[in-house]
C-alpha positions, -999 to 999 in steps of 0.1 A, spaced: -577 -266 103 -563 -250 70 -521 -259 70 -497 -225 73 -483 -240 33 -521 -234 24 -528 -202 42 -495 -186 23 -502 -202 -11 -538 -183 -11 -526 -148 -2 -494 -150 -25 -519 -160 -52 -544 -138 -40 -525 -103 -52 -525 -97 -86 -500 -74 -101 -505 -48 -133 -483 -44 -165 -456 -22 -151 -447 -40 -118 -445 -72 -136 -421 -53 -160 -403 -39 -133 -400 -73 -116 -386 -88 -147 -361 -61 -150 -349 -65 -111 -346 -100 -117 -321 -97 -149 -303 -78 -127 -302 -103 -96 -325 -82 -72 -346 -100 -50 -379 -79 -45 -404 -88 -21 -433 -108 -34 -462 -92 -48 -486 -95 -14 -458 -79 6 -462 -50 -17 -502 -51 -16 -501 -54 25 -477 -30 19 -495 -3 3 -527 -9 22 -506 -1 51 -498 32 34 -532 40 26 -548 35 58 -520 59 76 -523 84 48 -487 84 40 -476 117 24 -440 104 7 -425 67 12 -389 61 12 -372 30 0 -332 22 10 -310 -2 0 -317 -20 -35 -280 -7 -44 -291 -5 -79 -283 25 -102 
């Protein structure tokens, strides 16, 4: 049986991000915002995809 340590490991690993999210991510973290990881973000446009979101809304980063 494969350990729940293992299992997250191989889908954080799994996702690979491109140029400008990896900027972006460096950018929210020299200003101390935590952003979710990048297989959060796959799962979560996947999840967009397959319901054919029109628009997507994001609240509360505070940032300006």
């Amino acid at each position: 049986m494969v350990d729940k340590i293992s299992s997250w490991k191989f889908s954080e690993d799994f996702a690979v991000e491109n140029e400008v999210f990896r900027d972006a991510r460096g950018r929210a973290e020299e200003l101390g915002v935590e952003c979710i990881t990048p297989s959060v973000g796959a799962h979560l446009a996947l999840l967009a995809s397959a319901l054919g979101a029109k628009a997507i809304v994001e609240a509360g980063t505070g940032n300006h």
